[in-house]
C-alpha positions, -999 to 999 in steps of 0.1 A, spaced: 364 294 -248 388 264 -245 412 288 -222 381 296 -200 371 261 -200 408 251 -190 412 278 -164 380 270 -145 386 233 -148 422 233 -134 413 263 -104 384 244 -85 390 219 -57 371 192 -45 367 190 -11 353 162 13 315 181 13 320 186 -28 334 213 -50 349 250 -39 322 266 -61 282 258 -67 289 257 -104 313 230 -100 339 250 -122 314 255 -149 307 290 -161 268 294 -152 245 303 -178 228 342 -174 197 337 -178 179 374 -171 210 388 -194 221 425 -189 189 435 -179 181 426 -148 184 458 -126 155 481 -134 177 507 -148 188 490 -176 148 476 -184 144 509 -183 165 528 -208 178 507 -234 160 476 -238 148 466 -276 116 448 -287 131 415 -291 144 418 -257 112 425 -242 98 399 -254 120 373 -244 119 388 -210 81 382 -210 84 347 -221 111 339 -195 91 357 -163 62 337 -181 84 306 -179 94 307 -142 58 304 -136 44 271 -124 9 253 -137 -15 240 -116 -4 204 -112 29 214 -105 52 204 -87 49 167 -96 53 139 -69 69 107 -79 60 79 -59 96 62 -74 123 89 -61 110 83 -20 121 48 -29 156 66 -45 167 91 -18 155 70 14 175 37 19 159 4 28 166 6 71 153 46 67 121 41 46 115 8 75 119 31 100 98 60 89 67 31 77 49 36 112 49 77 112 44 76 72 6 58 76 0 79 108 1 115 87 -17 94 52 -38 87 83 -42 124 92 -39 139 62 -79 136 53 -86 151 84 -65 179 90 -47 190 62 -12 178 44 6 208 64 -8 202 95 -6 162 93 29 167 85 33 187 115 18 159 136 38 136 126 69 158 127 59 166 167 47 130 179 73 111 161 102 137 179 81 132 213 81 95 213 118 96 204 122 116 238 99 97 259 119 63 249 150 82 257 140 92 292 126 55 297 156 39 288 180 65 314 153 58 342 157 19 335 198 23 332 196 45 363 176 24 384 187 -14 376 223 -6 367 233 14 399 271 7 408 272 -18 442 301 -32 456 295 -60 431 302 -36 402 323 -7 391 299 2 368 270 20 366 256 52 385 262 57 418 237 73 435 239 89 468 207 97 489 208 135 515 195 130 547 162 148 556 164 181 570 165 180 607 163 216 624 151 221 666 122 215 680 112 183 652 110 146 670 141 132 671 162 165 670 196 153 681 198 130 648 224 105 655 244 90 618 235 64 605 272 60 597 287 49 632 314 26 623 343 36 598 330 6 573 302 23 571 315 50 548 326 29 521 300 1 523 279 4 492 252 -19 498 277 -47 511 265 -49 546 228 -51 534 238 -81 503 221 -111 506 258 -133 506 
């Protein structure tokens, strides 16, 4: 036993996202023992060992009240700046949850919280876009160029002349229109 113990202890490596093996290097325990194909049940199984496969399929089974929630591990597995984050959406699903269902208030939450993430995304990009837009006073920011309108024969105003008539023009950037 101490060889085994000595051989899987000295061949498993620890990696940055935890060990090589899901034992962790210890041998895991058998729990079903060498009958777990049908086969086996079958043909050679004693007494004794049909009754401890009863008691462990009668085992695996879970009571009513189970599984348990405890109020204390949310406070464990969530740090302080998560669980602070999470408050608002938390009491809108224990709002829900009378009224729809725990699985379906989850849901809710799950949706609206991921929506309202996205909708404060796209406000924040349309504010950036439109009040950070890169002048000649800045080389920041986006620089947005406007097409002309389509002008085809026979519309007022056919032979469009530029706008762009002088060769500053091209480069100008909202320089000849600044208020300095």
């Amino acid at each position: 036993m101490n060889a085994l113990r000595r051989f899987y202890s000295s061949n498993t490596a620890v990696t940055p996202s935890g060990p090589s093996n899901e034992t962790g290097g210890v041998l895991p325990i058998d729990l079903e023992g060498r009958h777990r194909f049908v086969r086996q049940r079958l043909t050679n199984m004693t007494d004794e060992e049909r009754a401890f496969r009863r008691k462990f399929l009668h085992d695996q089974h879970l009571s009513h009240d189970e599984p348990v929630a405890v109020p204390e591990m949310y406070e464990e597995l969530y740090n302080p700046i998560r669980r602070a984050f999470r408050a608002p959406m938390n009491l809108f699903q224990e709002f829900l949850v009378p009224k729809i269902g725990e699985r379906t208030a989850f849901n809710v939450r799950f949706v609206t919280g991921k929506f309202l993430m996205g909708l404060t995304i796209v406000y924040i990009g349309t504010y950036y876009v439109l009040y950070n837009t890169n002048t000649w006073e800045r080389k920041s920011g986006w620089r947005i160029h406007e097409s002309r309108s389509q002008c085809v024969p026979g519309d007022p105003g056919f032979p469009r002349t530029s706008d762009r008539t002088l060769p500053k023009h091209y480069a100008d950037r909202g320089f000849s229109s600044s208020p300095i």
